[in-house]
C-alpha positions in Angstrom: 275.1 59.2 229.2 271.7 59.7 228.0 270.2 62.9 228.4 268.0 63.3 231.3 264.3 65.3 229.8 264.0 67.9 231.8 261.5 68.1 234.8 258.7 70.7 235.6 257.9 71.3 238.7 254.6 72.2 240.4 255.4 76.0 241.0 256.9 76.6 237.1 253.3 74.2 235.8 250.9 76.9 237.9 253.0 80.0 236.3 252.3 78.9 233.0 249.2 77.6 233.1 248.2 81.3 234.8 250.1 83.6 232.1 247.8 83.6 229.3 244.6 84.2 232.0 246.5 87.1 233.5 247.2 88.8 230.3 243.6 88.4 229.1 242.4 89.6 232.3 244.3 93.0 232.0 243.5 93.5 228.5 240.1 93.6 229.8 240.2 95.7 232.3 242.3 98.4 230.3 239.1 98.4 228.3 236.8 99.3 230.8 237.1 102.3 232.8 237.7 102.4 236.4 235.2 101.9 238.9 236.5 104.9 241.2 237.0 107.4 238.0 234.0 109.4 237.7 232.5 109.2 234.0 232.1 112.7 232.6 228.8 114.2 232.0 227.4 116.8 229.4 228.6 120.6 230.5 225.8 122.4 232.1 224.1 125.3 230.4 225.4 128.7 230.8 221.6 129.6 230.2 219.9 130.2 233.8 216.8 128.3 235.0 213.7 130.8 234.7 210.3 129.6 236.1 207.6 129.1 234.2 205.1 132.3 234.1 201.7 131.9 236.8 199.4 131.9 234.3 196.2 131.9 236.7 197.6 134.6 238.7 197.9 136.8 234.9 194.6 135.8 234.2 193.2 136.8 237.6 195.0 140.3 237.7 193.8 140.8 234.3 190.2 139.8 234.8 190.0 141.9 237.6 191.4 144.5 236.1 189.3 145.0 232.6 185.9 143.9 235.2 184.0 147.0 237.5 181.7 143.9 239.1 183.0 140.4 240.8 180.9 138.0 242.3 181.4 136.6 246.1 180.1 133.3 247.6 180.9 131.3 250.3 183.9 129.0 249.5 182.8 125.8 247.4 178.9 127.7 247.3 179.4 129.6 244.1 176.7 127.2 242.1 174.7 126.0 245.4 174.2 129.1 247.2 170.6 130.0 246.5 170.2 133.6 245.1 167.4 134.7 247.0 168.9 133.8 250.5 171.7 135.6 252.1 174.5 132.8 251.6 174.0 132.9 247.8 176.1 134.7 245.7 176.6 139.2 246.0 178.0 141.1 243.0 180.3 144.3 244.6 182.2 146.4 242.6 185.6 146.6 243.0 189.4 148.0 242.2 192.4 145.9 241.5 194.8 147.2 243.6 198.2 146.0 245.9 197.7 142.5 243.8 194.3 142.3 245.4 190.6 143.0 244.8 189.8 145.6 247.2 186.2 146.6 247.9 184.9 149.4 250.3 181.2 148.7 252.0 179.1 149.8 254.5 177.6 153.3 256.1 176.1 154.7 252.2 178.3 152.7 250.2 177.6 148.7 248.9 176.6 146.5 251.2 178.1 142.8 251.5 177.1 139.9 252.4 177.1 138.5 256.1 180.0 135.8 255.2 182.4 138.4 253.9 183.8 139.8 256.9 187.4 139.6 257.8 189.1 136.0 258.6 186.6 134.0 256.1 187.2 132.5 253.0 184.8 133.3 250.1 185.3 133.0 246.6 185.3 135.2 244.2 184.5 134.7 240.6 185.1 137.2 237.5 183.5 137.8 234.3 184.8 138.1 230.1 184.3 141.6 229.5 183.7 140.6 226.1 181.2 137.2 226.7 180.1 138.2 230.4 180.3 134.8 231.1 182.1 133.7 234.0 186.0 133.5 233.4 187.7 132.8 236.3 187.0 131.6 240.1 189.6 132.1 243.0 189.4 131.5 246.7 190.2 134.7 249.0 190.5 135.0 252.5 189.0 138.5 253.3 191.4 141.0 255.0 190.4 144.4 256.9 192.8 147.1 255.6 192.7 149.4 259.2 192.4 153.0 258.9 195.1 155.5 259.5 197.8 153.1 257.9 199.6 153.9 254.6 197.9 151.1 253.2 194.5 152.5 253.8 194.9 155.7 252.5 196.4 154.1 249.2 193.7 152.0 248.6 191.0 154.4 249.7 192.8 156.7 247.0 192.4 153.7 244.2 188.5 153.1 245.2 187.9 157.0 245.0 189.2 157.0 241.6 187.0 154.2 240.2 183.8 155.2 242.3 181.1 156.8 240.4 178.3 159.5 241.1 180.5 160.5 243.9 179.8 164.4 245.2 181.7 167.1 244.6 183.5 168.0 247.5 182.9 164.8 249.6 185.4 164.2 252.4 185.4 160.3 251.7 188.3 159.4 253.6 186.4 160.6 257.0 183.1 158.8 255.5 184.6 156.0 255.0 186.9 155.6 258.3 184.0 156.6 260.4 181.1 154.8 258.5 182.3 152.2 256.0 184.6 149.0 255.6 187.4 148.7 253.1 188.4 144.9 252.9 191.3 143.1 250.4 190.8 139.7 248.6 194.1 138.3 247.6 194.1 135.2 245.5 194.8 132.2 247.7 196.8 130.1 245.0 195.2 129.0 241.6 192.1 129.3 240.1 189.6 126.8 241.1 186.5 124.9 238.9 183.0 125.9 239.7 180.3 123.3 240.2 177.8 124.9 237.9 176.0 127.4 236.5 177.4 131.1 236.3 177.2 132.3 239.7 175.8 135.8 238.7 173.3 137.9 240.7 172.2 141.3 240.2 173.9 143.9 242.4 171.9 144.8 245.4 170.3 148.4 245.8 172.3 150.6 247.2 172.3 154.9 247.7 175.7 154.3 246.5 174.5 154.4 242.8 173.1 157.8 242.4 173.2 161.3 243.0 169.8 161.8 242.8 168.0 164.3 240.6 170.5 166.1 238.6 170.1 170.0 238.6 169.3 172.5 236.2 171.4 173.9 233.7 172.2 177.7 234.3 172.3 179.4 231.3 170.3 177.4 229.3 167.7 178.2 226.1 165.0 180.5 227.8 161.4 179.4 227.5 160.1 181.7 225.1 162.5 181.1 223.3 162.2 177.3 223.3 158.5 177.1 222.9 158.6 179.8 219.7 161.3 177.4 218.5 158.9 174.4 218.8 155.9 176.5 217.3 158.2 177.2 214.0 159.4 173.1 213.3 155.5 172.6 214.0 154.3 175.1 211.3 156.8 173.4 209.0 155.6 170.3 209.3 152.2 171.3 208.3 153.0 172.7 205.1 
């Protein structure tokens, strides 16, 4: 008998026609990574994060610092205020002290102005030392340093040694507890951009800035002495 050609069936058909798609498939996939397998990423730095220095808060210290004078204003009035009225801008001399400008007014020392009392916000704008141009503006809100606290007597300590034509002897601490004001002006943030113009008034007149008449000196050249010294340079010149 004749030899029967062998039949396929359905089931052996699907196999084969799938084989060569399943083999293609998984080369495929071996080539790609796995979904679920986390990629690996660069190795962080053993070098730890360090913030970027404040540079308006170095500027302001150092402005305040290297300046004896800074100028206050009502917040956002630096350039509008007028000068003549009492909401334009006050020069007060100050100390740099506890990261603040600290000022001491009232009784016989500086006056301020009406808006700088405690709980408002003024401004406060600094000079070059070396242009005298303005340099730097910063808002503030004004703080009352109370009396009889360590803080007090610290900063009463820093304004005595920068304030000038002071007497001999004074007892400034009871002065000023009894009589005067010492107020702090901390930098609220940043620095911020004037409208216009320099903002610069002349300091008002206080009996802060003198002594008065300074006396005589004991032991000095006598008279005669002087006006025969006088007579002499005067007969030289004659000759």
């Amino acid at each position: 008998m004749p030899e029967q050609p062998e039949q396929t069936t359905d089931t052996q058909r699907t196999t084969a026609s799938t084989e060569p798609a399943t083999a293609a498939a998984s080369k495929l996939a071996a080539s790609k990574p796995a979904a679920s397998q986390p990629v690996a990423g660069p190795k962080p730095s053993q070098t730890p994060w360090v913030p970027e220095p404040d540079f308006d808060a170095a500027l302001i210290e150092e402005a305040a610092k290297k300046s004896g004078l800074v100028w206050l204003s009502p917040a956002g009035l630096s350039a509008k205020g007028d000068t003549a009225r009492a909401s334009g801008p006050q020069a007060v001399w100050h100390v740099w002290h506890d990261g603040a400008v600290t000022v001491v007014a009232g009784g016989t020392e500086q006056p301020l102005p009406l808006y700088a009392v405690p709980g408002r916000v003024v401004e406060v704008a600094m000079r070059s030392k070396d242009q005298g141009g303005r340099l730097i503006s910063f808002l503030s809100q004004v703080e009352l340093v109370v009396p009889g606290t360590p803080e007090w007597g610290a900063a009463a300590e820093a304004l005595h040694a920068e304030r000038l034509n002071l007497a001999e002897g004074d007892k400034y601490q009871q002065r000023w507890a009894a009589e005067s004001a010492i107020l702090r002006m901390r930098p609220l943030g940043g620095a911020v951009a004037p409208d216009s113009g320099s903002g610069a008034t002349r300091p008002l007149p206080t009996p802060a800035t003198t002594l008065g008449r300074m006396p005589k000196m004991i032991g000095g050249v006598p008279r005669e002495k002087e006006k025969a010294g006088k007579a002499v340079k005067a007969g030289k010149k004659r000759r």
